[in-house]
C-alpha positions as CSV (number, residue, x, y, z in Angstrom):
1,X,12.2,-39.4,100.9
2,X,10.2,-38.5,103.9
3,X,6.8,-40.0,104.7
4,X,4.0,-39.6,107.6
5,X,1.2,-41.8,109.3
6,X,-0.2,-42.0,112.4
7,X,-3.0,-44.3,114.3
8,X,-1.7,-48.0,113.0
9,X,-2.7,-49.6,115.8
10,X,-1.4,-52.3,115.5
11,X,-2.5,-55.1,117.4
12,X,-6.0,-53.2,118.7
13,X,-8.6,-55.4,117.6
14,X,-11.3,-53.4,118.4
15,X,-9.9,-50.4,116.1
16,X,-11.2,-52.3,113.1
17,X,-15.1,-52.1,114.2
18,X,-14.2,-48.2,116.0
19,X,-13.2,-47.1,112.4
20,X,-15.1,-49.7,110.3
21,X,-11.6,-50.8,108.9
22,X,-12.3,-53.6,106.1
23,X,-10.3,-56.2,107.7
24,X,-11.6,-59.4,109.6
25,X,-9.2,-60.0,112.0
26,X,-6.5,-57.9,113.5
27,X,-3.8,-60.5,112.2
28,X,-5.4,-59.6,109.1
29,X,-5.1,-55.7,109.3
30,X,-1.6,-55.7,110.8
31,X,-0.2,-57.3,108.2
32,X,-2.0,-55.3,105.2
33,X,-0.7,-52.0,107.0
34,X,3.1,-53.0,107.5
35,X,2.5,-54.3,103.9
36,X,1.6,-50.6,102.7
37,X,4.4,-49.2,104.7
38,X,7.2,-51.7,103.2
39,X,6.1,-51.2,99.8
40,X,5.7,-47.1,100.5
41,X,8.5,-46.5,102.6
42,X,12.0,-47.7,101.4
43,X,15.2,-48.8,103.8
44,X,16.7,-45.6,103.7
45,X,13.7,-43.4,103.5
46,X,12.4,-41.4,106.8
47,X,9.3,-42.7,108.4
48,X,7.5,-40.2,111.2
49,X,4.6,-42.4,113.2
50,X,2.5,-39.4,114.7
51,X,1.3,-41.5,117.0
52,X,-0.8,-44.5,118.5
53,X,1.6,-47.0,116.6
54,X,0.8,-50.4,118.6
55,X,-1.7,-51.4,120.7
56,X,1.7,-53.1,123.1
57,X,5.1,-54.9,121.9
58,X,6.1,-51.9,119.6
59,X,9.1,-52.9,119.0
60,X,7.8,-56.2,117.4
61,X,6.0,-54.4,115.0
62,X,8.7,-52.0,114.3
63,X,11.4,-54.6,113.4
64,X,8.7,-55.6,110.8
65,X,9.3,-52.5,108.5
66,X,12.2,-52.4,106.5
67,X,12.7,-48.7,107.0
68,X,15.8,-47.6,108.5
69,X,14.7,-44.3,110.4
70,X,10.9,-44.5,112.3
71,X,10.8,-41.5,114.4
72,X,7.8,-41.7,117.0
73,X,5.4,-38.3,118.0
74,X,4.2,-40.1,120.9
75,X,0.1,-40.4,120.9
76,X,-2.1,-41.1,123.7
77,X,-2.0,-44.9,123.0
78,X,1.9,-45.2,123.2
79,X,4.3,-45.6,125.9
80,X,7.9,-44.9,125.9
81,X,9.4,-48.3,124.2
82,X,12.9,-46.4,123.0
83,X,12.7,-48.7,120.1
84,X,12.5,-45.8,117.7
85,X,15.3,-43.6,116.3
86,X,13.4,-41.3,118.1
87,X,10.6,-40.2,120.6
88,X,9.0,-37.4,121.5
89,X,5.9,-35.6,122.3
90,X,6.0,-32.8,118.9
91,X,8.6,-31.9,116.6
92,X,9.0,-28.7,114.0
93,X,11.0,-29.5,110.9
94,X,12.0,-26.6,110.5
95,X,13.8,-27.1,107.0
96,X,10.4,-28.4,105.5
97,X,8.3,-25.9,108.0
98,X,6.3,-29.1,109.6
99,X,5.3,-29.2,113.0
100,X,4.4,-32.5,114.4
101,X,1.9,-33.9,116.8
102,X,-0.4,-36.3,117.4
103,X,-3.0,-34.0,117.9
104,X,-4.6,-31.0,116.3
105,X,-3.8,-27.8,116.9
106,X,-5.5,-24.2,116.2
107,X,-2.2,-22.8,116.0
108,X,1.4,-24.0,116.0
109,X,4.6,-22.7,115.8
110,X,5.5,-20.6,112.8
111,X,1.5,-21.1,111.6
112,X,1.8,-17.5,110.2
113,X,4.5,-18.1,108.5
114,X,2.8,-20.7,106.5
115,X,4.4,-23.8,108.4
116,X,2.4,-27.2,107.9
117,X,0.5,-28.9,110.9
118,X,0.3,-32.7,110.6
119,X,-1.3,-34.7,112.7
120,X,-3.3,-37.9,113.7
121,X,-5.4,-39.2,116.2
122,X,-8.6,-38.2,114.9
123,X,-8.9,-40.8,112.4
124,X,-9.9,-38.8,109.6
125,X,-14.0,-37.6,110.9
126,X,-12.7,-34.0,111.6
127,X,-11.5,-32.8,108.3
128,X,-14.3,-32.0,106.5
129,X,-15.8,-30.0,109.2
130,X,-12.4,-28.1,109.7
131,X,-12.3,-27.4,106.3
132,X,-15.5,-25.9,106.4
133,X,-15.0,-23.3,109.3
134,X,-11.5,-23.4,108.8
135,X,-10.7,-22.9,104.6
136,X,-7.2,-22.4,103.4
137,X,-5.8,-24.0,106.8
138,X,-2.4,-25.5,106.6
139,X,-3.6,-28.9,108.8
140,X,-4.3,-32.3,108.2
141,X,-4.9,-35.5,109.5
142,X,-2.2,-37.8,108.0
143,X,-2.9,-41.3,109.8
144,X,-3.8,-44.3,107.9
145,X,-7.7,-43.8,108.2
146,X,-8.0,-40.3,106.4
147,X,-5.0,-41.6,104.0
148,X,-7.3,-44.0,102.9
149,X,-10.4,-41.5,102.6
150,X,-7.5,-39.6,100.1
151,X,-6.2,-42.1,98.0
152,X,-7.8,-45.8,99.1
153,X,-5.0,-47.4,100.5
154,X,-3.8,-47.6,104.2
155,X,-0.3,-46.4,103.7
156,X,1.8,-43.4,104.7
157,X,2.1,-40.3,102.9
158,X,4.8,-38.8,101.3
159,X,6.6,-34.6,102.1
160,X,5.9,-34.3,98.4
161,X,2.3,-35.2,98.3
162,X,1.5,-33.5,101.7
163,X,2.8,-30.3,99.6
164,X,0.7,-31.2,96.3
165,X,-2.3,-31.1,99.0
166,X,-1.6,-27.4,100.4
């Protein structure tokens, strides 16, 4: 199975009071989120991080999830660690017709041919407004804040229930 998130931060304090996280300490949310992603995401299952992963020490983080295969999209809070299977700036999919970023885009490639856009770093406070000036777009924000707006847990998201969404 494949799954998506983006903006962990793990090990960034300060994310908890920026995105009014319900955690007390950082120790505290670092260990809920890997928790999610363990019990989400199995060994042999295919984990893509869209970005802002860890705060610093990535790698430390990313030998705590059992997943085999973490691919990184890297995000403006990142740096190049090569800890990952892989690393790079965007990726299309092009079996599933995904492109990849940590950003949003108002168009990507193959966006009229009805590829998906997934993204992060906006923490979920866009999408209402894009859905209102934007209806029917094929977008969304798929890191662990807006995730949790969805369903009320911090976890990743799965190909199949990205496709239930559109």
């Amino acid at each position: 199975m494949i799954y998506f998130t983006a903006d962990t931060h793990f090990g960034h304090t300060n994310i908890i009071k920026h995105c009014n996280r319900p955690f007390k300490s950082g120790t505290q949310m670092d260990r809920a989120l890997l928790a999610e992603i363990n019990t989400v995401v199995g060994k042999d299952d295919t984990l893509y991080v869209l970005g802002d992963f860890a705060w610093r020490n990535a790698d430390l983080y990313l030998q705590k999830i059992a997943c085999d295969h973490v691919h990184l999209i890297i995000g403006n809070h990142d740096k190049h660690s090569e800890c990952f299977e892989t690393e790079q700036y965007w990726l299309y999919l092009r079996l599933t017709k995904l492109y990849l970023s940590h950003y949003p885009h108002v168009s990507w490639p193959m966006k009229s041919h009805h590829a998906i856009h997934l993204y992060g770093h906006t923490h979920g406070t866009i999408e209402d407004e894009l859905d209102k000036i934007w209806p029917g777009r094929h977008s969304m924000d798929v890191g662990v804040d807006n995730v949790y707006r969805l369903f009320g847990r911090y976890r990743p998201i799965s190909l199949n229930e990205v496709l239930t969404l559109f």
